[in-house]
Residue frames as qw, qx, qy, qz and C-alpha x, y, z in Angstrom:
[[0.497, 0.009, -0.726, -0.475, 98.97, 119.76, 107.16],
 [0.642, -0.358, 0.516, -0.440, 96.29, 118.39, 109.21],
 [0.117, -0.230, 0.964, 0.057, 96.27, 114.50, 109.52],
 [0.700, -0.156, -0.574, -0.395, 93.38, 112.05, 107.55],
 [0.612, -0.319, 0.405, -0.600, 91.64, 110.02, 109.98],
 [0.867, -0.129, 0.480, -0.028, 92.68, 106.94, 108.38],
 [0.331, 0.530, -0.631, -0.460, 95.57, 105.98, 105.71],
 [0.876, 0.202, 0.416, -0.140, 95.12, 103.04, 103.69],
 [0.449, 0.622, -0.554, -0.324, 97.90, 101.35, 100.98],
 [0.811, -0.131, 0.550, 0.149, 98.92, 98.66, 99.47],
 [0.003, -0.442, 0.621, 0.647, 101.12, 98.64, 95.97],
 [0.707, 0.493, 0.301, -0.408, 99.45, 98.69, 93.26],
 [0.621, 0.510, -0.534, -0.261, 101.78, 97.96, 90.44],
 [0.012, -0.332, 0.932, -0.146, 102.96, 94.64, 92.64],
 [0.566, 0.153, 0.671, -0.453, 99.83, 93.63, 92.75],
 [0.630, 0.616, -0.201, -0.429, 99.06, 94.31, 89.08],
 [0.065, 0.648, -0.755, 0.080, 102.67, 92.19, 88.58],
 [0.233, -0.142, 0.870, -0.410, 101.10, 89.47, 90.90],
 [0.742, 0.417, 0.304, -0.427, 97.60, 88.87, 89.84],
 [0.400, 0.604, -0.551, -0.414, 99.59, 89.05, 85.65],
 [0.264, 0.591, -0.743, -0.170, 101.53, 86.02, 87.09],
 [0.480, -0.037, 0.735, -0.477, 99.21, 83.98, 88.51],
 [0.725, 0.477, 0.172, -0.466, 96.87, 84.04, 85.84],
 [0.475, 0.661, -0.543, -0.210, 99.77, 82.88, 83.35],
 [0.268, -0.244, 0.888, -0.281, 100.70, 80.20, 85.85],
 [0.558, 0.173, 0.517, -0.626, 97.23, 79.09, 85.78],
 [0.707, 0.591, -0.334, -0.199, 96.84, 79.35, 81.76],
 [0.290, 0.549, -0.774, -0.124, 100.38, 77.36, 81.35],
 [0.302, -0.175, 0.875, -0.335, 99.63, 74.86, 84.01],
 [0.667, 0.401, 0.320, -0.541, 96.25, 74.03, 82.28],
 [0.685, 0.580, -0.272, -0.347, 97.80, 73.56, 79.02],
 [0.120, 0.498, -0.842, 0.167, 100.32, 71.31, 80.37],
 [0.694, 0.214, 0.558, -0.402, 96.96, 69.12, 82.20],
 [0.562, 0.587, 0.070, -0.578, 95.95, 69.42, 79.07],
 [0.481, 0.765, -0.369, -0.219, 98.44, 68.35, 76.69],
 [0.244, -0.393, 0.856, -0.230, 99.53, 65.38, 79.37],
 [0.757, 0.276, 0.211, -0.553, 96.48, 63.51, 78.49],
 [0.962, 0.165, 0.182, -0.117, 96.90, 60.27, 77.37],
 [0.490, 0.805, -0.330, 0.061, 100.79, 60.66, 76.65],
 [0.944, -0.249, -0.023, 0.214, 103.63, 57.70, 77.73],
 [0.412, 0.751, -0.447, 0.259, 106.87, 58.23, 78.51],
 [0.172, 0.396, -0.856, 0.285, 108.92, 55.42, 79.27],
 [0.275, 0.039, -0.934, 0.226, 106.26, 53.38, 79.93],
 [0.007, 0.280, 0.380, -0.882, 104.39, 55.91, 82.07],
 [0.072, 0.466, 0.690, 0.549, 101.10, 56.59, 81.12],
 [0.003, 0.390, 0.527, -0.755, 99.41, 60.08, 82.26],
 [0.046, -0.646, -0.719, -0.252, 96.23, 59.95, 82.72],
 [0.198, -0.834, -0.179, -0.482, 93.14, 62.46, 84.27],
 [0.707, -0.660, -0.129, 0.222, 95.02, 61.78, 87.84],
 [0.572, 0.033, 0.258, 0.777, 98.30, 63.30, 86.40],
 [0.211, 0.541, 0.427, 0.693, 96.10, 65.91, 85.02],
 [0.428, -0.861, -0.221, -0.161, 94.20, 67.33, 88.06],
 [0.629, -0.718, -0.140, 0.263, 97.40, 67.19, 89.67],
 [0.361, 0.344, 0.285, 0.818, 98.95, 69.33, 87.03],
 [0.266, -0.792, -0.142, -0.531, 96.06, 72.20, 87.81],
 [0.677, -0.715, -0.153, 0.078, 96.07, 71.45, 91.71],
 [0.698, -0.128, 0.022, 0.704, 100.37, 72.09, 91.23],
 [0.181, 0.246, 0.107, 0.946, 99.94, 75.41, 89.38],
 [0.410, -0.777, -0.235, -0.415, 96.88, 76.84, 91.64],
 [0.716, -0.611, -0.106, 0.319, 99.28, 76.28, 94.48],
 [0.532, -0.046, -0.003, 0.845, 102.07, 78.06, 92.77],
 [0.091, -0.701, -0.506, -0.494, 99.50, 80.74, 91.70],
 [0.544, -0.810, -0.221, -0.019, 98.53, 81.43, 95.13],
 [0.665, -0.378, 0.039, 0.642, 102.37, 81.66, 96.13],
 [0.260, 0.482, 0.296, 0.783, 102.55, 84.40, 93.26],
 [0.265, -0.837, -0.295, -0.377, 99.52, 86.16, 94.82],
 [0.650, -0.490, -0.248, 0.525, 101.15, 86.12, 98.47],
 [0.485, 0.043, -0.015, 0.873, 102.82, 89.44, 96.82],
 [0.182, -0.601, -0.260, -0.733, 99.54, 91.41, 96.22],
 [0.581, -0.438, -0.648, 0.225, 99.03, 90.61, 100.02],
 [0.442, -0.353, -0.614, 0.551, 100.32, 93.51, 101.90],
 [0.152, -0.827, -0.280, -0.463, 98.71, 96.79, 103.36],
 [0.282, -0.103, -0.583, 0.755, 98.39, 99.09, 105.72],
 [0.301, -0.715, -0.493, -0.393, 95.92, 100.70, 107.74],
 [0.395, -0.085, -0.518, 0.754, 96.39, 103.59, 110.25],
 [0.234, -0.828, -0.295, -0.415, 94.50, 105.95, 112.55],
 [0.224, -0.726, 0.339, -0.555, 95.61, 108.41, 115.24],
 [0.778, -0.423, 0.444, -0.135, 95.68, 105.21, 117.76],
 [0.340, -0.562, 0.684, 0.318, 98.25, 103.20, 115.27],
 [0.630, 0.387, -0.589, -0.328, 98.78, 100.87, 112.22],
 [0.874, -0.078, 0.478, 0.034, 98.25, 97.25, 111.37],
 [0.062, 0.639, -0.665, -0.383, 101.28, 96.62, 109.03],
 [0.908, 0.286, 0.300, 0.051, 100.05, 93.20, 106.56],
 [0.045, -0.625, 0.722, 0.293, 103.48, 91.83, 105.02],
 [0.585, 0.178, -0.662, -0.434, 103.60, 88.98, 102.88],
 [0.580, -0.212, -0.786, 0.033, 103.29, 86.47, 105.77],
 [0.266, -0.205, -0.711, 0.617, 103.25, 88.40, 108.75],
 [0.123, -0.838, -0.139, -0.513, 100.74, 91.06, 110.07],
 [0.412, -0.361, -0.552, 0.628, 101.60, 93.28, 113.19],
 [0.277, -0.888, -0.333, -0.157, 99.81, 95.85, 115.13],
 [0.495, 0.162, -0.093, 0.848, 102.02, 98.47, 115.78],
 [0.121, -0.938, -0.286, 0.151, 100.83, 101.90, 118.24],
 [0.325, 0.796, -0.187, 0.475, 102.39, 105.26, 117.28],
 [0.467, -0.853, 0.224, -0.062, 104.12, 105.46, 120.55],
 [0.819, -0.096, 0.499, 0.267, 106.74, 102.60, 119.66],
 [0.704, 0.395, 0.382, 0.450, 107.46, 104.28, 116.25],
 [0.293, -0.653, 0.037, 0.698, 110.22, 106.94, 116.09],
 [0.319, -0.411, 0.550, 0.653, 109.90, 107.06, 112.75],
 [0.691, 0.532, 0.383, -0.304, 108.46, 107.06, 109.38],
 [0.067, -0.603, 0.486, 0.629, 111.11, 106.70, 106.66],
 [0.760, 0.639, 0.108, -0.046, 110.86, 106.52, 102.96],
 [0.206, -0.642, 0.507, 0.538, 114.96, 106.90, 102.10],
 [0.461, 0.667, -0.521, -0.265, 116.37, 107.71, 98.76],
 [0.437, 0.378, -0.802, -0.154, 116.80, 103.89, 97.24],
 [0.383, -0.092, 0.759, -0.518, 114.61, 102.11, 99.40],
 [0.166, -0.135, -0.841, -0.497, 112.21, 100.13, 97.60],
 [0.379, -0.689, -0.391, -0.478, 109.63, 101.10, 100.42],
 [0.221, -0.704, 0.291, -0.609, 108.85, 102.69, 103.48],
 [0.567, 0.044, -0.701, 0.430, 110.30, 101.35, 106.92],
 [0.543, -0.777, -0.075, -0.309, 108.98, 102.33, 110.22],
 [0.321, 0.327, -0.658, 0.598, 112.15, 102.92, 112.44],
 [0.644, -0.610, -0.453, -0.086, 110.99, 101.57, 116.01],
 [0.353, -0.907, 0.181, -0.144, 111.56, 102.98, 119.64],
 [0.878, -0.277, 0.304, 0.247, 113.94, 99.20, 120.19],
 [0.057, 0.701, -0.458, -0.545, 115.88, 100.73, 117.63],
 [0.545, 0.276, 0.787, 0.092, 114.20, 97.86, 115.13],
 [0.160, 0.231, -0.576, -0.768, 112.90, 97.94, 111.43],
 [0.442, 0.350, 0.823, -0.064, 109.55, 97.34, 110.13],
 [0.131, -0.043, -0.568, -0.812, 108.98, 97.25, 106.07],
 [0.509, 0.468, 0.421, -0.587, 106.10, 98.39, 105.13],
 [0.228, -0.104, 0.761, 0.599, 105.90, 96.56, 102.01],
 [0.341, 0.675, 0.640, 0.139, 102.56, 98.09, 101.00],
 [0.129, 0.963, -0.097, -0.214, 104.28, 101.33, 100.24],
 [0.829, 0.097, 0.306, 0.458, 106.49, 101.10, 97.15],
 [0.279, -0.398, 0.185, 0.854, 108.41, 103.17, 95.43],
 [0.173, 0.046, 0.665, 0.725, 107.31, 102.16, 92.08],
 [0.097, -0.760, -0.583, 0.270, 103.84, 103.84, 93.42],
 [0.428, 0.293, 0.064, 0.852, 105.47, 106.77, 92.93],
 [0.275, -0.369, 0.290, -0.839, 103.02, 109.75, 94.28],
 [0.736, -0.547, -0.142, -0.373, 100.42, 107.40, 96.08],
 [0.701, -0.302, -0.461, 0.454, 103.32, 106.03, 98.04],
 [0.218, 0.247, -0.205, 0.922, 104.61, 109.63, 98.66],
 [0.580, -0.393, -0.096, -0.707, 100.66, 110.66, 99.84],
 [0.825, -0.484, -0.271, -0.107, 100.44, 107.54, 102.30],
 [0.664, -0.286, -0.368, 0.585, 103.79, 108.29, 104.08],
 [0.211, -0.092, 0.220, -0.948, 102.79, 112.17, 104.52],
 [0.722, -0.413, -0.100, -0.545, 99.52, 110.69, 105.91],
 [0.825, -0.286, -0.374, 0.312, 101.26, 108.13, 108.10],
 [0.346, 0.244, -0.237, 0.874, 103.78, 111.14, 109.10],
 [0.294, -0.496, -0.352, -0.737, 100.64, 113.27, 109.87],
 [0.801, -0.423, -0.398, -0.144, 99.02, 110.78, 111.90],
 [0.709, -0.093, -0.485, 0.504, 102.38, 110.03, 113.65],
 [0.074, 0.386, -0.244, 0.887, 102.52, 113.75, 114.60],
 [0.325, -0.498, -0.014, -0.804, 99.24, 113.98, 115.69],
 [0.846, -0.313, -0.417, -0.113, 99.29, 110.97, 117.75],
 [0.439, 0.271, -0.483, 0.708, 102.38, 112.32, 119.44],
 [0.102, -0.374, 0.178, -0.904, 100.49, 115.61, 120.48],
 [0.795, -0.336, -0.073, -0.499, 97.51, 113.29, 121.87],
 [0.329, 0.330, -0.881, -0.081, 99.25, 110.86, 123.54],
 [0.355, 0.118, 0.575, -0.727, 96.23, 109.53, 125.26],
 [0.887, 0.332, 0.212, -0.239, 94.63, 108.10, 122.44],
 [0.617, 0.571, -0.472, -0.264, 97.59, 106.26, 120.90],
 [0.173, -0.268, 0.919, -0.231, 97.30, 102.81, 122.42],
 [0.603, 0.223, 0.736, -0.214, 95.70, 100.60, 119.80],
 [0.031, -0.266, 0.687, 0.676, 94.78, 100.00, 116.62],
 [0.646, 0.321, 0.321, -0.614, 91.33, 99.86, 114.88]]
């Protein structure tokens, strides 16, 4: 199999999953604003300041939702930038002994030279074949970056 000249993933049903629950956040939080309006308890009276900071609470959880649709990857023959939910790292193919997908993993793991782990949490299982197509195209890559090893210091 020869190797693509660039893989690209990120999970699509986690994103799908992620966006769903944002938006519902968003919707509930609103109706709660909404429904806070001019109501007392104990005294308390919440007003439009109570309200905005009803929305401004559930856009912030929102966004924490999204954080899941966040990661990717991107590789060529000179290595991968690995985007996790908070972190990103640049990673060359020389450092990576590995590409594994294992039975019951929830996604693919890049076994390093330090004898380290790095999820790749934009390949999922629940992808099913497009995860299976971006780790035989990361695999690919990894080969052919072996055979060159001259061009596998860096990442585009």
């Amino acid at each position: 199999m020869s190797a693509p000249e660039v893989v690209r993933a990120h999970p699509v049903r986690l994103r799908r999953v992620a966006i769903g629950i944002a938006a519902v956040v968003m919707v509930l939080f609103v109706v709660i604003a909404l429904l806070l309006g001019g109501t007392r308890s104990e005294g308390v009276v919440f007003g439009p300041g109570d309200q905005i900071a009803m929305v401004f609470l559930g856009a912030l959880v929102a966004a924490a939702a999204l954080l899941a649709a966040r990661p990717s990857v991107t590789a060529d023959v000179r290595g991968l930038r690995v985007r996790n939910i908070v972190s990103t790292k640049d990673v060359p193919w020389q450092v990576v002994r590995e590409v594994a997908f294992r039975d019951g993993s929830p996604w693919a793991v890049l076994e390093l030279a330090d004898d380290e782990q790095l999820a790749v949490l934009a390949i999922q299982v629940s992808d099913g074949p497009r995860a299976v197509e971006a780790v035989r195209g990361l695999r690919a890559l990894h080969a052919e970056a072996l055979r060159a090893p001259g061009r596998s210091h860096g990442v585009t």
